[in-house]
matplotlib code that plots the C-alpha trace (Angstrom):
import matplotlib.pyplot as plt

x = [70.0, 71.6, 69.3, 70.0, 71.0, 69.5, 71.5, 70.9, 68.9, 69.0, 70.8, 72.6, 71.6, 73.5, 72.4, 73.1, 75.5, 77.4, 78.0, 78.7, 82.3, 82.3, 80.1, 82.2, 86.0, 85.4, 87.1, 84.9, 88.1, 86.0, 84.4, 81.1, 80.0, 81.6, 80.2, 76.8, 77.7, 79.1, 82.0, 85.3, 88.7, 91.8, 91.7, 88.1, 86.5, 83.0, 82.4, 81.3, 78.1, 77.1, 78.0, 76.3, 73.2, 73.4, 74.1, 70.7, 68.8, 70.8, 72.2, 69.3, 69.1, 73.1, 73.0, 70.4, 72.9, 76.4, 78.1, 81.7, 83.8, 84.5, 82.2, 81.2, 83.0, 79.6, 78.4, 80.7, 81.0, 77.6, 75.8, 72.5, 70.6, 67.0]
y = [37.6, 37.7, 38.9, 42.6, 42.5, 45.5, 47.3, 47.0, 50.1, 49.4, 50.7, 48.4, 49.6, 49.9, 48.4, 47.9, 44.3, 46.9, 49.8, 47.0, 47.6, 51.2, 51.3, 49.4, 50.6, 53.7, 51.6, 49.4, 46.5, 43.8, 46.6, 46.4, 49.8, 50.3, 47.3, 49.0, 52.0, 54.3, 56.0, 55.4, 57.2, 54.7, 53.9, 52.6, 55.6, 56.9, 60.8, 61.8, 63.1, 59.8, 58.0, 59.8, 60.0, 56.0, 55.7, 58.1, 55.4, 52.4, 52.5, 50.8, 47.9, 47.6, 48.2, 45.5, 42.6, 44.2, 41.8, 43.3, 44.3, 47.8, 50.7, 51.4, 54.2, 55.5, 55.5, 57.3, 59.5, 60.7, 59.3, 57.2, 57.1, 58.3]
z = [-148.6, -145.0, -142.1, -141.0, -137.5, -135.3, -132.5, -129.5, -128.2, -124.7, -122.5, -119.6, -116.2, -113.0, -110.7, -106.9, -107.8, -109.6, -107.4, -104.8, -105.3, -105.6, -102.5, -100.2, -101.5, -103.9, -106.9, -109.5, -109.5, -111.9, -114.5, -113.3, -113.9, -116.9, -118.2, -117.7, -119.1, -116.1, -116.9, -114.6, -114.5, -115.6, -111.3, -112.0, -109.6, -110.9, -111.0, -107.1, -108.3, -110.1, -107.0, -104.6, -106.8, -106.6, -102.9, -102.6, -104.9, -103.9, -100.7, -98.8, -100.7, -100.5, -96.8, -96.6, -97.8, -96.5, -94.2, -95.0, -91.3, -92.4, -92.7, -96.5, -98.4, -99.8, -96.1, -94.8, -97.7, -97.9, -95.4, -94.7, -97.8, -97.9]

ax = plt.figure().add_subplot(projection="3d")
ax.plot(x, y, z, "-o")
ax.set_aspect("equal")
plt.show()
């Protein structure tokens, strides 16, 4: 008798590597987030809520290793995170 495979209970989570896009230009281009389960419009923009709630929780560690020449939608969207 074959083996029963299980599903996979776990959700994926989001973390900073992919709101680095989103962060930086307001668009996930590669998939990231939906790849880890955030939801996206067909232009690959998260809801503004969900975003802002992960700039609050993420933003610091993004800041930490952005070396990009423009200023960070998400920063100037909402501001230094806490």
């Amino acid at each position: 008798m074959p083996v029963r495979t299980r599903k996979n209970r776990r959700r994926p989570v989001a973390d900073a590597a992919a709101w680095e896009c989103v962060f930086s230009s307001e668009f996930d281009f590669f998939g990231d987030l939906r790849d880890a389960g955030v939801q996206t419009d067909a232009y690959g923009r998260p809801d503004r809520e969900e975003a802002r709630a992960a700039w609050q929780r993420l933003g610091a560690e993004f800041l930490s290793t952005f070396s990009g020449s423009h200023q960070p939608w998400a920063l100037d969207q909402f501001g230094v995170p806490n």
